[in-house]
Backbone as a ProteinNet text record, in pm:
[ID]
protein_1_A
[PRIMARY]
XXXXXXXXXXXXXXXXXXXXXXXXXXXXXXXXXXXXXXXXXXXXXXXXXXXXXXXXXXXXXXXXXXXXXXXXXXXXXXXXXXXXXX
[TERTIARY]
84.1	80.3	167.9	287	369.8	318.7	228.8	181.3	91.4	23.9	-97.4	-21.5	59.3	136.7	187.9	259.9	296.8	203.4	115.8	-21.4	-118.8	-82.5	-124.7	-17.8	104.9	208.4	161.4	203.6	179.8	66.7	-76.9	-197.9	-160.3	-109.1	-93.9	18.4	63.5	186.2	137.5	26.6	-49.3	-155.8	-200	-276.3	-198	-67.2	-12.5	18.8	105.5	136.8	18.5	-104.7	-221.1	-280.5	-240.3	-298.1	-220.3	-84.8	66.1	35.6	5.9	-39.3	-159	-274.1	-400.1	-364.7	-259.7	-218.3	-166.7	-97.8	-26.7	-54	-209.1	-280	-390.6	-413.8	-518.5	-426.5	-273.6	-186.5	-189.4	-168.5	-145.3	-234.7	-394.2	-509.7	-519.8	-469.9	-548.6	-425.1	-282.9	-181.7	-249.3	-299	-409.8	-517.2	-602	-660.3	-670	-592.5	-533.6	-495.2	-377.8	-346	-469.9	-556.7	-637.1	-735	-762.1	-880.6	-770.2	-639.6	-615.9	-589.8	-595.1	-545.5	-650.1	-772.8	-899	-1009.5	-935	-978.2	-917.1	-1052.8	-1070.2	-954	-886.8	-772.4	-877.3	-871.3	-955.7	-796.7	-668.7	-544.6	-471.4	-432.3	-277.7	-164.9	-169.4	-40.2	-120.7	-206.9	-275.8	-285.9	-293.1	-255.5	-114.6	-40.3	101.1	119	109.1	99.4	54.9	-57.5	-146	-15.6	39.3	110.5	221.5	294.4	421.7	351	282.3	229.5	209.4	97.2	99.3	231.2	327	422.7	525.6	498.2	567	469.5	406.2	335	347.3	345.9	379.2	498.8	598.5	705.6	809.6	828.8	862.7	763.4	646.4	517.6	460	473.4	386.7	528.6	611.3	751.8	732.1	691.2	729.6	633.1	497.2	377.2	397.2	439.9	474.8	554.7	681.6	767.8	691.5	581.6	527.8	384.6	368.8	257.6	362.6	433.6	538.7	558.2	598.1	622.6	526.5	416	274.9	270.3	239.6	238.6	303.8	435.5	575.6	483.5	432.8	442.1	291.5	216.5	118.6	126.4	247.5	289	329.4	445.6	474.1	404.7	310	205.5	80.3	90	30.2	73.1	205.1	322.7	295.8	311.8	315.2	224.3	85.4	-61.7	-68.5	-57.5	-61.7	94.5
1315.6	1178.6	1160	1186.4	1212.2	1241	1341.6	1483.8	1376.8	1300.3	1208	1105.5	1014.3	932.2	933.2	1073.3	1125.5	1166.1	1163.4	1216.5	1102.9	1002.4	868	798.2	793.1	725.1	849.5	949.5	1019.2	992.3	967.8	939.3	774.4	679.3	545.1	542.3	613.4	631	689	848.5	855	734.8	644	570.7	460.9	379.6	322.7	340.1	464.5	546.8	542.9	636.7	631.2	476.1	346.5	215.7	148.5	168.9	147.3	196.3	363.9	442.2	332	330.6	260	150.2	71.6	-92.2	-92.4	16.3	49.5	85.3	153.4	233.4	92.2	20.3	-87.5	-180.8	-243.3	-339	-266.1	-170.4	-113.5	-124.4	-88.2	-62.5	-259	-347.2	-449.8	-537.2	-495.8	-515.4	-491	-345.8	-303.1	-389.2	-407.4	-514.8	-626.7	-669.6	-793.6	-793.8	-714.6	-672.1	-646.3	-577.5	-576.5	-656.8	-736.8	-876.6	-986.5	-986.9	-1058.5	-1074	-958.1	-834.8	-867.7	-855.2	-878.9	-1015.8	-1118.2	-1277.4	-1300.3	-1352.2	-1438.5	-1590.4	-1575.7	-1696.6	-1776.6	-1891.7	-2032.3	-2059.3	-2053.1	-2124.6	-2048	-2000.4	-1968.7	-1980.8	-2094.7	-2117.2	-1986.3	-2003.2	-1876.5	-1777.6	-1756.1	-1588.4	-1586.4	-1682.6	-1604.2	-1598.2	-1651.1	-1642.8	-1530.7	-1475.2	-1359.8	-1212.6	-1233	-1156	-1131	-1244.2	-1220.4	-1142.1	-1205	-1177	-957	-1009.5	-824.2	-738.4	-777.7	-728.3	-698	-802.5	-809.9	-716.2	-684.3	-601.1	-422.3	-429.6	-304.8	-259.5	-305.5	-314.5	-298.3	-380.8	-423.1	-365.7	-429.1	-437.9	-287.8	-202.7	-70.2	-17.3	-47.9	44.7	42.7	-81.8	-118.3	-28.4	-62.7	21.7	215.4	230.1	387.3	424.3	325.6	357.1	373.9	262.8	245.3	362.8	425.9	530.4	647.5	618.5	761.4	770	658.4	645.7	646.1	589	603.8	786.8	839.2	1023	1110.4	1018.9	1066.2	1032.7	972.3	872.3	992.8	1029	1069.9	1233.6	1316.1	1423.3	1413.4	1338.1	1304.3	1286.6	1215	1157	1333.1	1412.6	1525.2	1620	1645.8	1761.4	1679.5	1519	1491.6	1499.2	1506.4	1511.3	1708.9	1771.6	1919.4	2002.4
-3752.8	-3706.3	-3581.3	-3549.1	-3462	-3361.4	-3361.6	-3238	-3165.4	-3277.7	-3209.1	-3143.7	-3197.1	-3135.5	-3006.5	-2986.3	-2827.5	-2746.7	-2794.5	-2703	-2647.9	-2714.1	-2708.6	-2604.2	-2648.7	-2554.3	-2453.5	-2388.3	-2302.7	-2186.2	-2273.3	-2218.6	-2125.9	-2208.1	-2210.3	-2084.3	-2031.7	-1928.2	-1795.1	-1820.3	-1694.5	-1655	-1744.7	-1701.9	-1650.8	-1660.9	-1605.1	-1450.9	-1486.9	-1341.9	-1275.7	-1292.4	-1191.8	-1162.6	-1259	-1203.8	-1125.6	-1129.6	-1010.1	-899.3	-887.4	-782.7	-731.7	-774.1	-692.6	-646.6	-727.9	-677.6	-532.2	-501.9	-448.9	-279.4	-323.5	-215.4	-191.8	-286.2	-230.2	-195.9	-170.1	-136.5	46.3	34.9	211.5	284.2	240.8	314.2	337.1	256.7	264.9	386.8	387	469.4	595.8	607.9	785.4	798.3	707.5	705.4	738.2	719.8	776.6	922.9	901.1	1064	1181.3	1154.3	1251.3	1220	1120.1	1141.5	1250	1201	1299.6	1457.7	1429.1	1615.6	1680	1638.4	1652.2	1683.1	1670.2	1634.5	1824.6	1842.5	1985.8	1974.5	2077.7	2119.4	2215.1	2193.2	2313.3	2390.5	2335.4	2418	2502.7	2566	2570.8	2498.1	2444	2334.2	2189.5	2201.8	2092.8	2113.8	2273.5	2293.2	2290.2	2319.4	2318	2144	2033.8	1938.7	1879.4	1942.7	1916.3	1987.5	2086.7	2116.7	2063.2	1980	1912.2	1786.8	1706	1580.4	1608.5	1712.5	1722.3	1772.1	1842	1835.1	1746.9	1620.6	1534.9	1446.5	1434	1341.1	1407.8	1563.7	1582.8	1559.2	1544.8	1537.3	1379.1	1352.8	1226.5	1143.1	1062.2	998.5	991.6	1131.5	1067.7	1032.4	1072.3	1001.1	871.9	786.4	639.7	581.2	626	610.9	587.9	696.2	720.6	572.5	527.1	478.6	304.8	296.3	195.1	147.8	298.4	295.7	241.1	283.6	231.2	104.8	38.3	-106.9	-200.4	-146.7	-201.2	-226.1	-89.7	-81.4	-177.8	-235.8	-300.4	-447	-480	-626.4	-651.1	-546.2	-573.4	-598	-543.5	-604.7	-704	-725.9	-844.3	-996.1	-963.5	-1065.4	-1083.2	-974.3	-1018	-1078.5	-1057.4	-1146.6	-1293.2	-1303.8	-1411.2	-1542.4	-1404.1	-1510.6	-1522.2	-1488.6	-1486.8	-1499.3
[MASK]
++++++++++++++++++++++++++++++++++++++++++++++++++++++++++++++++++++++++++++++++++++++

């Protein structure tokens, strides 16, 4: 009964981990997403292109840093999560 129990919690833990992992990888792709639907969107003002210019500067800047930092940890969680399943 035991053997089954840990094999159950065990199972019940890679499936957590691998649904954290995907949350994880679909939160970033949808962050770029964003970023370039908005990079992308026609300005009628000037006051909207300069808007359009802070916003993208602030995303080259700042925004892909966070990104980068979060592709990394993603990369990390995803070795991780393979030593763990094998």
């Amino acid at each position: 009964m035991e053997v089954v129990l840990y094999s159950s919690n065990r199972h019940l833990s890679r499936c957590t981990v691998i649904a954290s992992g995907v949350a994880v990888i679909h939160s970033i792709c949808e962050e770029f997403e964003t970023i370039a639907e908005r990079a992308l969107q026609e300005v009628a003002t000037t006051e909207e292109l300069m808007e359009m210019i802070d916003y993208i500067e602030e995303a080259r800047t700042n925004g892909m840093r966070k990104l980068n930092e979060r592709v990394i940890v993603s990369r990390l969680l995803t070795i991780s999560l393979f030593l763990f399943i094998f």
